[in-house]
N, C-alpha and C positions, 0 to 999 in steps of 0.2 A: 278190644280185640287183641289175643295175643296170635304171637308169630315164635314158631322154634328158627335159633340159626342153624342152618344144614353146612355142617362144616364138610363136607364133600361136596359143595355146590359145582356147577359144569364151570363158571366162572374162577373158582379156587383155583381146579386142576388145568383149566387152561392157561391161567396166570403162570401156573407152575410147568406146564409143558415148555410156553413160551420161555424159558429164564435154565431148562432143563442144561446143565452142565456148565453153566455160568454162578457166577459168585455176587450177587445181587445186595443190598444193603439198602435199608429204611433210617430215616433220621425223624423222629418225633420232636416238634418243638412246641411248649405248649406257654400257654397265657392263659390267666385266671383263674376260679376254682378249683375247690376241690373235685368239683364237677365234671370239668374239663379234664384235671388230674387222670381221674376215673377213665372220660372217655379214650386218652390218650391209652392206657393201658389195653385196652380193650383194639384198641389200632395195633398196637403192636402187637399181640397175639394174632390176630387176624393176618398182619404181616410174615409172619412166622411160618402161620397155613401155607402162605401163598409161594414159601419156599425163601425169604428173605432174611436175613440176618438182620443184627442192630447194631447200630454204629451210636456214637458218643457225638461225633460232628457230622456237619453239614456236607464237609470237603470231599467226602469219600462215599457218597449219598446217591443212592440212584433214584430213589424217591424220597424227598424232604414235602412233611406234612405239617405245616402252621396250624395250632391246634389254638383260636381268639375265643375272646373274651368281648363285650359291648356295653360292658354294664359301664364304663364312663367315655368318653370324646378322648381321653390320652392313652386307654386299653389299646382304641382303635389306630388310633394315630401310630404307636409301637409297634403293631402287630403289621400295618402295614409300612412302617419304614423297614422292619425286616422283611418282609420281603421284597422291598428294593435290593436287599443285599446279595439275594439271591441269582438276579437278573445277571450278573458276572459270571454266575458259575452256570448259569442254562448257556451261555456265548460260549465257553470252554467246551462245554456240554451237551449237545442238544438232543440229545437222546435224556436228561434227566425230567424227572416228574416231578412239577412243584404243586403240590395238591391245598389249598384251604379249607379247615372245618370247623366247628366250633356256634357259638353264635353270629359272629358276625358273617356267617354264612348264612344263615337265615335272612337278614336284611335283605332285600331288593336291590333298592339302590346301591348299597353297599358291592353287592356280587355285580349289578352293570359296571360300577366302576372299574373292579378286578376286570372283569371280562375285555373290557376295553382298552383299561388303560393298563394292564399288564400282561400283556400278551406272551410272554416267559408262563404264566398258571396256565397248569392244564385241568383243574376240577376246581369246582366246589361244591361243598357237599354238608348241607344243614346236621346241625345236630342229633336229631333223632333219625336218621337216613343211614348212620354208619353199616348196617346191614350191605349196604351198596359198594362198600367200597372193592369188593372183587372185579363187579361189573364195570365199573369206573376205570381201574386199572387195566381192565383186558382191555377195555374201548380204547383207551391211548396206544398201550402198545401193539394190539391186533391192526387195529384201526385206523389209526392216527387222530381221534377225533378230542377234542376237548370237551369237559362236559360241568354244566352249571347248574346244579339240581336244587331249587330251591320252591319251597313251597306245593312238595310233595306228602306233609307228612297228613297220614290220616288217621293220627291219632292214637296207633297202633303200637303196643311192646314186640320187641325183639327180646326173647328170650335167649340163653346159650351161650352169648357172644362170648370166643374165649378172652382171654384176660391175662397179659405179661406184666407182674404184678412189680413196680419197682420196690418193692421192700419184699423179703421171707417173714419177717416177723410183725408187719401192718398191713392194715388192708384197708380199702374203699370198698363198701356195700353199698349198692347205687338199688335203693327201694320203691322210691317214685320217681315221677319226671314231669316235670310243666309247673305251674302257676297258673291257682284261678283267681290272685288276689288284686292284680291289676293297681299296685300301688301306682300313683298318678307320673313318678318318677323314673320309673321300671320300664327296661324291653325286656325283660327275660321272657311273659309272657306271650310276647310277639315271638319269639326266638325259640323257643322249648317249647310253646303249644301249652294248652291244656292239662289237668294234673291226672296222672295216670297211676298208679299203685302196682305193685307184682305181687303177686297171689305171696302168703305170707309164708306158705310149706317151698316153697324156690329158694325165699330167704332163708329159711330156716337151713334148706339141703346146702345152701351155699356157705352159712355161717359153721356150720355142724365140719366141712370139708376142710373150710381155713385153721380153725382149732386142732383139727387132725391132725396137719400139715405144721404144727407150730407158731401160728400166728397167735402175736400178745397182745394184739390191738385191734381191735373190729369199728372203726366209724361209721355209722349208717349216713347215708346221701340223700337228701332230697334238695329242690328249690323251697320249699316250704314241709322239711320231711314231719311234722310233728301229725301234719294232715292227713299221714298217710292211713286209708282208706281203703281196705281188699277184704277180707273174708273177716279181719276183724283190724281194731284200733288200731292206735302206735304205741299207747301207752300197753296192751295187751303183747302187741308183738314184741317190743324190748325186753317184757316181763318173762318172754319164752325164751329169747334167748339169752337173756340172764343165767335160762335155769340149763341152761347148756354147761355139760360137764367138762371141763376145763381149766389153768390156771390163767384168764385173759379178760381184759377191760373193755367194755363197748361205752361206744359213745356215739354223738349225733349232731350231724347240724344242716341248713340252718335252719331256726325255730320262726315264728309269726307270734308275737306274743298273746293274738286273742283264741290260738288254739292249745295253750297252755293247760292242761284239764289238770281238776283236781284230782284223777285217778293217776293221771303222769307221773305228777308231784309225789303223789303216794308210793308209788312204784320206783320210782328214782331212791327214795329213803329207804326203803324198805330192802332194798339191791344193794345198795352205796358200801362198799365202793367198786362191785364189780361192773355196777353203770358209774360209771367214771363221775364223782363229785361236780361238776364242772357245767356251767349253761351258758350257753351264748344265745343274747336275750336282746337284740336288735331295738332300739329305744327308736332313732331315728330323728325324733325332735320331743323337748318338753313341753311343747306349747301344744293346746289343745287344737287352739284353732288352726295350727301347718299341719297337726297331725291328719285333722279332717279335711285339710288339701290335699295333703298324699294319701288320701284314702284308705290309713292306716285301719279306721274299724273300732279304735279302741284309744281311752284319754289315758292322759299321764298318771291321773288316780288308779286305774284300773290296773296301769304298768306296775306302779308301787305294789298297789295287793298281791300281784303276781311274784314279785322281790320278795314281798315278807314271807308270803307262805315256802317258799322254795328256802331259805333261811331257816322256818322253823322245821319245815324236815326232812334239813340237808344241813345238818351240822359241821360247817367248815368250808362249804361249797362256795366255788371262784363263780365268780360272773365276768363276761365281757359283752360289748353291747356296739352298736353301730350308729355312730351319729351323723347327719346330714348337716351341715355347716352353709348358709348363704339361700334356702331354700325360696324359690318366689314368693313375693311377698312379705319374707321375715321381717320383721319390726327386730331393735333392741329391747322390747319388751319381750317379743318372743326368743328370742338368743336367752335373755336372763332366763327364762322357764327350762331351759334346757339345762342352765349350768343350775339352779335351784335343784331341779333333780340328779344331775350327775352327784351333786354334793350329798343330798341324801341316801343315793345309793353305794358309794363310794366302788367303782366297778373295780376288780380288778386288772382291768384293761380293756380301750375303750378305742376302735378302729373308727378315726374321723377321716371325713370323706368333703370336699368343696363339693356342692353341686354342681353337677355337670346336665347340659342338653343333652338329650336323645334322641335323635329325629322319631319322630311318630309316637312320641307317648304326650298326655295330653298337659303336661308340667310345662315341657317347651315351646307350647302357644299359648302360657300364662302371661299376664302382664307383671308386672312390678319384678322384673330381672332384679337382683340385687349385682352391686359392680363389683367389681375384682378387688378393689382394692378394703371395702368394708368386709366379703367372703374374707380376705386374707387377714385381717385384721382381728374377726371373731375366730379364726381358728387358730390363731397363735394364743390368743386368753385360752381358747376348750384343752389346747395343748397342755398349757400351762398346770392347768389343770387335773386334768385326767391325766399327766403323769407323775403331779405328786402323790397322787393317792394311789397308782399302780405302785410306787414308791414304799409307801406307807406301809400298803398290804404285803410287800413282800418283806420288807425289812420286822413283820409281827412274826414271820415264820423261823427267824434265827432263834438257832434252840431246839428248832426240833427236828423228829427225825423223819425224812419222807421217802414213801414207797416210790420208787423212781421203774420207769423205764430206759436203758441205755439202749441211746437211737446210733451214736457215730464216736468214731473220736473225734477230740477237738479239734478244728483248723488252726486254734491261736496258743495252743499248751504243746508240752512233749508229744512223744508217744506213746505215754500211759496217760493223758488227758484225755476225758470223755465228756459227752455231752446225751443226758437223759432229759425224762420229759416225767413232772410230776403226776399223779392220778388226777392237779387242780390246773392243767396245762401248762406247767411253768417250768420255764427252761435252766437245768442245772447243771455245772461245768465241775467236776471232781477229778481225783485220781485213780488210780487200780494199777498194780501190776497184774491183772490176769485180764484178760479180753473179755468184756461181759454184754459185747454188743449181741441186740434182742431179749436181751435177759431183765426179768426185773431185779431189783436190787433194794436198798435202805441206804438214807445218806442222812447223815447230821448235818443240818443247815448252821455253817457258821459267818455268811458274810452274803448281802442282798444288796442290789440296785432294782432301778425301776422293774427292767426287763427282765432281767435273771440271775440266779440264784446261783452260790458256792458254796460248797460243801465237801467233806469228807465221807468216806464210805463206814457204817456202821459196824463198830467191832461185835 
């Protein structure tokens, strides 16, 4: 089912009556994906409706909105020691709105606990719900009521929602939403629901608007966006907005590696590089047998074929990949199968993660816990690892010359230091006398570490 936002909602304008001649200020704080990234944008536009300003800090905030993340036990732990921080400025304050969203808004228990034990939050409010946030806000202030909304979603898009986009020149296109893949490790799909698609002509009016407007960078979103699924493919839809008139790079993540289709592949080569060279290809373990505990779907053989074919037609293309580290049950025979294939694949950068409990996914009622100190142990080898070879790969690129995007100047250089982002995601630090942020550019690679790259701007 889809839903339009009515940006004239009664709720918008009564927000706004209420606040009529007053100077009101929102403070956005967010944790974890790009996801979250997205939704936070989309808060702040809505914020904007509602007659609110944006502020940089919390201090000056009349509504400060914790935007979590749940995907590990120390996302959570963060997200709620900040807002203990908060608790001082609602005592200064008590007219401020400390609102919660994200996934760990969706947990239960998680939202009893807030409710109870932090009596400073005045909402919370699941991730696919943001449509609500008007009503939420006039209830506190009209009202005075706190409000806990979890376990309302019915499966339903919000189409519309506006979007305060933090970059002019990047963007987040959020295509699907949910998870049907139920890795045995995962709340996302507790947390985000079911996987939902937006009709592909929405993306298209959305992607066709940002190019308009000057954006050089188009990422598509999903929890599993490769799946997405609406009036046609993902590999069709990318293929369409490929063919979108423009000078601008789309790219995608994250992927599931058993919905990698050979028409993807084919479409990615055939585009390259205005689908950006570059795939993040979530491995998670080498071992056959953790894989079919995490109810990944697909062996480590089958990963490999997926590696070659994307090599053979994607000439030059970066991989990086997600590995689980201590997973229940691991043996050191399954650890070696992991590093056996990181080694064959040699990734260009490989985000390792210790396993973490999740309350209510079916991983954390496994037996054979693996202990802290073996987890810590096997991830300093996968380090060891997987950063000589991000090493390796980038120091093959001295020599040559890369189409760069400049994203910022430098924090650690003058102020003609900048900092771009390759078409294969890799971060590169150069000079300019002229300002070339959002611009793309050409840099000769003269000097590489693991993470990133140095270079001079191409004469």
């Amino acid at each position: 089912m889809m839903n339009g936002f009515d940006m004239n909602n009664e709720y918008i304008e009564a927000v706004r009556r209420i606040n009529a001649g007053k100077s009101r200020k929102l403070f956005v704080l967010t944790f974890g994906c790009q996801q979250n990234e997205a939704d936070s944008e989309q808060v702040r536009g809505i914020g904007l409706l509602m007659g609110y300003s944006l502020t940089e800090t919390p201090d000056d905030a009349d509504i400060i909105i914790v935007n979590t993340c749940a995907i590990r036990e120390h996302a959570e732990d963060k997200a709620l020691s900040m807002l203990g921080n908060f608790k001082a400025l609602k005592r200064k304050r008590p007219e401020l709105v400390v609102g919660v969203i994200g996934c760990m808004a969706a947990e239960r228990h998680v939202v009893e606990h807030i409710k109870t034990g932090f009596h400073y939050v005045t909402f919370t409010l699941e991730p696919n719900m943001l449509h609500l946030l008007p009503e939420v806000i006039y209830r506190k202030l009209a009202l005075g009521k706190r409000s806990f909304i979890v376990g309302k979603d019915d499966g339903s898009l919000t189409e519309g929602i506006p979007a305060e986009r933090s970059s002019g020149f990047k963007a987040w296109v959020s295509i699907m939403y949910g998870c049907n893949n139920f890795c045995s490790y995962c709340i996302v799909p507790y947390t985000r629901g079911r996987e939902r698609s937006r009709p592909s002509e929405s993306i298209l009016s959305e992607c066709r608007g940002l190019v308009a407007h000057g954006v050089k960078e188009i990422t598509l979103l999903g929890q599993n966006v490769n799946s997405y699924k609406s009036d046609m493919d993902f590999a069709t839809l990318i293929e369409n907005i490929a063919l979108l008139d423009g000078d601008f790079t789309v790219r995608f993540m994250t992927s599931h590696p058993k919905d990698v289709s050979d028409r993807l592949i084919e479409v990615m080569g055939k585009y390259s590089p205005k689908i950006a060279p570059y795939f993040h290809l979530p491995l998670q373990s080498g071992s056959d047998r953790i894989l079919k505990l995490m109810h990944r779907t697909y062996n480590s053989e089958k990963f490999l074929t997926t590696v070659r074919k994307l090599r053979e037609a994607v000439p030059g293309i970066a991989l990086s990949t997600d590995v689980i580290v201590g997973f229940p049950t691991e043996t050191d025979e399954d650890f070696e199968d992991t590093l056996r294939v990181l080694r064959e694949v040699e990734f260009d950068l490989v985000y390792s993660f210790i396993y973490s409990k999740r309350e209510g996914t079916p991983a954390a009622r496994m037996d054979g816990q693996v202990d802290q100190a073996r987890k810590d142990e096997r991830m300093s080898r996968l380090l060891a690892l997987s950063d000589a070879f991000a090493d390796k790969k980038n120091k093959e690129l001295i020599g040559t010359v890369q189409r760069v995007l400049v994203e910022s100047r430098s924090k650690r250089g003058s102020e003609s230091s900048y900092t771009a982002r390759t078409l294969t995601n890799k971060l590169v630090h150069f000079t300019s006398d002229e300002c070339l942020i959002g611009e793309f550019t050409e840099v000769l690679i003269e000097k590489a570490g693991a993470f990133e790259l140095f270079g001079k701007l191409k004469k």
